[in-house]
N, C-alpha and C positions, 0 to 999 in steps of 0.2 A: 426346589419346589416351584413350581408352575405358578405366574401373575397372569394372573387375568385382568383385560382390560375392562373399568367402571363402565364401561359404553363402546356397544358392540355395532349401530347402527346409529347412522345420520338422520336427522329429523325430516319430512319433509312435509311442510308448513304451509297448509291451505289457508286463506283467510276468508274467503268469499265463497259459500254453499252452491251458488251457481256452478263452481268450477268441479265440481263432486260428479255435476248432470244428473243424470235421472237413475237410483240407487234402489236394486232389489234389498230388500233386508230379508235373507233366505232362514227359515223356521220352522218347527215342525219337523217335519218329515217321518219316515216310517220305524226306527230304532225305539225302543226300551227306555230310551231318557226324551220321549217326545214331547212329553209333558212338562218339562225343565227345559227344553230348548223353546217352547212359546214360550214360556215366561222371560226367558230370555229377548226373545226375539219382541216382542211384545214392548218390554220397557226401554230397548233400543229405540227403536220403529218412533217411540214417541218421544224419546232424547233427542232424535237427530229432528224430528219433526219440528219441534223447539227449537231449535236451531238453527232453522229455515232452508233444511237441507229437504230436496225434492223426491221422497223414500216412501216408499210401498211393499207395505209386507206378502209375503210369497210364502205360505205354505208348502213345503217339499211334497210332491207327492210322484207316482210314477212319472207325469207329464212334465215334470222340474223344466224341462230341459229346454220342451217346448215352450213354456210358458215365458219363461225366459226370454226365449228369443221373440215372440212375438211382445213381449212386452219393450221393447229396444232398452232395454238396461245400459246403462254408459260404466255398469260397476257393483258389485252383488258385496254386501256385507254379513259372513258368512255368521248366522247363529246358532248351526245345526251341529245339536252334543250326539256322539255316538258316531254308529259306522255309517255308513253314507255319507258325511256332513264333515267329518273332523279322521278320518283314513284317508284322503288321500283320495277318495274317488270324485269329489265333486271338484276337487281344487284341478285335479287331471282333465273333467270337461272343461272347466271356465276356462283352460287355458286353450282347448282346440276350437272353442267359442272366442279366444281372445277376447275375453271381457274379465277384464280386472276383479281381485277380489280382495279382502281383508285376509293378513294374518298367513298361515306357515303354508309353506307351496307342496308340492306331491310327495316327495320324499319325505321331508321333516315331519309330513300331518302321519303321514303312513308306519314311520320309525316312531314316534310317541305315542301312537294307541298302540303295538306292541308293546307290552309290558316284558315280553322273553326276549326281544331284539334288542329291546331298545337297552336294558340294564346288560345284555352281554357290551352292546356298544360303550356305555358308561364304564364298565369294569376295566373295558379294553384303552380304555383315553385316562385309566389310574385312578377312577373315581368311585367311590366309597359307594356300596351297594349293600341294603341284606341280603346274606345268601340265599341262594332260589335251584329249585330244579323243575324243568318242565316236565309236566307228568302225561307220560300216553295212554295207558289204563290203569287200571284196578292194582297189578303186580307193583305198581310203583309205590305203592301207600305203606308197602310193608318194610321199606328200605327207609323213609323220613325220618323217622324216631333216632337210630342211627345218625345217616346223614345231615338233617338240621336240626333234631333236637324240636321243643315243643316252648310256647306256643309256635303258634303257623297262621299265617295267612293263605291260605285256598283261594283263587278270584279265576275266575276267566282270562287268556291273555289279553285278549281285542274287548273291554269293556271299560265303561266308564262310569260314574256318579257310586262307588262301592257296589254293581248290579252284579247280582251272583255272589260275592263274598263272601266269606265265614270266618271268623274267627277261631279256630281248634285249639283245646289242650290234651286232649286227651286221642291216642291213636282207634279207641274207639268210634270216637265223631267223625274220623276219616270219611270213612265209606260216603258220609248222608252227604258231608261240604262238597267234596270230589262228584258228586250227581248232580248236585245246586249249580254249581261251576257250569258242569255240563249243559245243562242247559240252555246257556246263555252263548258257550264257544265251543268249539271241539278242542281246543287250544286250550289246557289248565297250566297254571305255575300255580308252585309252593315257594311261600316266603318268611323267612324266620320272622316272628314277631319282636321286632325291639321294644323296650319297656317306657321310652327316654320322650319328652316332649317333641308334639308333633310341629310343625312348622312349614309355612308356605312364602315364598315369594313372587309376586307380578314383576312379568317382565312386558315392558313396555318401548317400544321401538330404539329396541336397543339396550337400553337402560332397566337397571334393577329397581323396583318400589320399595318400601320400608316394609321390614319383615314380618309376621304375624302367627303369636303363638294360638293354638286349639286346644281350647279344653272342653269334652265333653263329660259329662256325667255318666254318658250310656257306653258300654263294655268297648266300643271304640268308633270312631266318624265314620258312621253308618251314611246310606241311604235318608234319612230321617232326620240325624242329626245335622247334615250339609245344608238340606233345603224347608225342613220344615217345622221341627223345634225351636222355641225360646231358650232352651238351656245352654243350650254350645254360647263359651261364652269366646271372643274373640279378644287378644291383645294387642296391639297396638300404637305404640312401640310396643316390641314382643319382650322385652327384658333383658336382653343381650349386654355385653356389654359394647363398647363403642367397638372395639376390635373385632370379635365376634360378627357383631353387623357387618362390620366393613366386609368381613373375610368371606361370613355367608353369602352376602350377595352376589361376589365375586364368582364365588362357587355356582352359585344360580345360573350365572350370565353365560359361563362357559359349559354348565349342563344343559343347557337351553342350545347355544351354541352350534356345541357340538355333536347333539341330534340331529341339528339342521334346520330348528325352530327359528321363524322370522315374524320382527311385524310386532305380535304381543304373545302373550301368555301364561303360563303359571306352573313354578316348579315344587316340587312337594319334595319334604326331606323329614329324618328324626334324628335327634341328636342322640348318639349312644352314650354307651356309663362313662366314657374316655372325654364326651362332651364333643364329639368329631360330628358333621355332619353327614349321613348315610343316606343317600336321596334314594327315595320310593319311585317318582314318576314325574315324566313332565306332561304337561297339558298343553292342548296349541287353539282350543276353542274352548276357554275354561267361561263358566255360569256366569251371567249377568244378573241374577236375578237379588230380592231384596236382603239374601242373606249368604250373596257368593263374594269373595274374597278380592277379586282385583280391581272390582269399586270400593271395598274397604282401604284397601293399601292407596290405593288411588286418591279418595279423600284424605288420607294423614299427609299424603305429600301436595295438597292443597289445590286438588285436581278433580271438579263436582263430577256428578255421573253425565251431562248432557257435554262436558269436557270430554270426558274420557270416552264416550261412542265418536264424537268427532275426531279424535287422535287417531283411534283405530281404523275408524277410516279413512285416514290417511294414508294407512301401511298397504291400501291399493294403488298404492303410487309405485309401490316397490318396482324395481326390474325384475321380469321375469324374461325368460326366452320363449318367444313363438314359436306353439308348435302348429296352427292351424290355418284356417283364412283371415281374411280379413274380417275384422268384425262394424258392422254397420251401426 
């Protein structure tokens, strides 16, 4: 069996906000979770502000790019959820911009918002996935029943915060989730519904946070439930036992890993009826806002939220390779 090492990345430790310079806190922008990434970007912007770190928030819009540059940014802390922000297209300019940024580079951001790439990648490195099949039309809904069995998760592949998802049990529901989907991606997967407690861990430059079980009320961690219900209640320690922890995390570190995820993040998993971890997805620009997960984990491990935006912004320290000019 495969060990994974507790610590995947070396720390690199600013102590002085000056040495940061002058910091876009990039937000907004034009994707489906806009409204979750200001909130995000929002209670950054004023963490790091606190901090005495010298940050300006940057609305994403067509002109990103320019703005940017005429703003002489020394380093963009990225808080864009969705496609633009968190695929791999924005991390792709900051690099031919050579200006630094927070968190997973082109590949890794691009391989975790696939949801079909990224668990074939998972399956292929031995790791524990529910079965899925990517659906191209209509014809495919009548082979699932069969092939995975019921429930089903329906979602988009390239989407994020539950947008487009559905829960199915029944092969009649098909048709309307498989259209819902649609409209969000051309791209649908089917994913078996496991029954078993849901479960997240932050990963943080390098290092796994302490794990945290979900329990909602509502038929499953919707839209609703993530960012703006009181009921989802959150654990913390998640109830594992000492073993357990240790192993999940482990599992986290090298699912993260091994996507090609750098910097920070957040892996999602369900334990099935055997008690095995079966990861759902990783995340590489996961929610900051008053009711997102990797300031929860972050606080148990004794790390306030004006800590944890200055960490992450550290992980624009990271090496990347130049593909561009020089940047001024």
């Amino acid at each position: 069996m495969w060990e994974s090492p507790l610590q995947t990345e070396s720390r690199t430790s600013i102590r002085d906000a000056d040495d940061f310079g002058r910091v876009a806190v990039v937000y907004g922008g034009l994707s489906p979770e806009r409204d979750i990434s200001l909130l995000t970007g929002e209670a950054v912007l004023a963490a790091l502000q606190e901090r005495g770190v010298d940050a300006h928030g940057v609305d994403a819009g067509v002109d990103l790019l320019e703005v940017l540059s005429a703003g002489r940014f020394d380093r963009a802390w990225i808080a864009l959820h969705g496609r633009g922000g968190e695929d791999g297209s924005l991390q792709g300019a900051l690099q031919l911009m050579n200006l630094p940024y927070t968190g997973s580079g082109v590949q890794g951001s691009a391989l975790a918002m696939d949801k079909y790439r990224s668990k074939l990648l998972l399956r292929g490195c031995d790791l524990l996935t529910p079965p899925f099949r990517l659906l191209t039309g209509t014809a495919d809904l009548n082979e699932l029943a069969d092939e995975l069995g019921f429930p089903l998760a329906i979602k988009p592949v390239c989407e994020g915060s539950s947008l487009g998802m559905s829960k199915v049990t029944d092969a009649a529901d098909l048709p309307a989730a498989y259209e819902l989907a649609c409209r969000h991606d051309d791209c649908v997967i089917a994913e078996l519904w496991l029954a078993g407690g849901e479960y997240t861990t932050g990963i943080l430059q390098g290092a796994a946070l302490p794990i945290i079980r979900i329990e909602t009320p509502r038929s499953y961690y919707d839209y609703e439930a993530k960012y703006f219900t009181d009921s989802t209640q959150y654990h913390c320690p998640a109830g594992l036992s000492d073993e357990q922890e240790h192993r999940f995390r482990q599992l986290s570190l090298k699912a993260f890993s091994d996507i090609g995820g750098e910097g920070w993040g957040r892996v999602d998993f369900i334990l099935d009826d055997a008690g095995e971890a079966q990861l759902l997805e990783v995340n590489t620009v996961p929610g900051m806002t008053s009711h997102s997960l990797v300031p929860m984990a972050a606080k148990q491990q004794g790390i306030d939220f004006p800590e944890l935006c200055w960490r992450i912004l550290e992980t624009s320290f990271l090496s990347r390779q130049p593909t561009g000019g020089e940047h001024d």
